[in-house]
C-alpha angles and dihedrals in degrees: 000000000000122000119215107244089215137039118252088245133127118225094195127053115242127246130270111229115232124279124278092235098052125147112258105227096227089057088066099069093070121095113267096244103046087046098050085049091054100038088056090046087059102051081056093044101048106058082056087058101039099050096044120095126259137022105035114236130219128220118224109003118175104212116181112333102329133050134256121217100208126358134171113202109196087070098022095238127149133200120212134196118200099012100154083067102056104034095169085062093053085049098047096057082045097060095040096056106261114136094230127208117193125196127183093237083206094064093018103162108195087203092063091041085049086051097045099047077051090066103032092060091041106116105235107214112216115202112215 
């Protein structure tokens, strides 16, 4: 029978992973004061996506070289907050094939968001 030379036991502790509500470093870049605006849309936003049915949503998805604030995969579709300033971001989805909802997070109305995924997920029939 072989003997281990050394014990199974680890000299070091290990290390804590980072907090579940840490800063994203891209998010940092923002002014304080649009991205305290859309931070606080999105806490408002999320709780309406994750509890409808269908297509789950993320939160926070870098695609390509910017960030969407909320996209759904299955259907391609992306969720920004603040659109009107970064016009270039809204484009870029755009062009790349992403359907692309924007919202104002200052004046953000759940009842229009509700109205627009609405939309957005309805199947459109073509007749040929």
């Amino acid at each position: 029978m072989l003997q281990r030379k050394k014990p199974l036991t680890r000299k070091t502790a290990l290390r804590a992973k980072k907090p579940l509500g840490a800063k994203k470093p891209w998010r940092v870049q923002a002014a304080p004061d649009i991205r305290d605006a859309s931070d606080e849309a999105a806490r408002k936003l999320w709780p309406l996506l994750a509890s409808r049915p269908g297509p789950p949503f993320s939160q926070y998805v870098r695609l390509g070289p910017y960030v969407a604030d909320f996209y759904c995969a299955a259907t391609k579709l992306v969720i920004l907050l603040e659109s009107q300033d970064d016009p270039a971001r809204q484009d870029w989805f755009a062009a790349q094939g992403y359907r692309v909802l924007g919202f104002a997070a200052a004046d953000l109305n759940l009842d229009t968001v509700r109205d627009s995924l609405a939309e957005a997920f309805t199947l459109r029939v073509i007749k040929s």
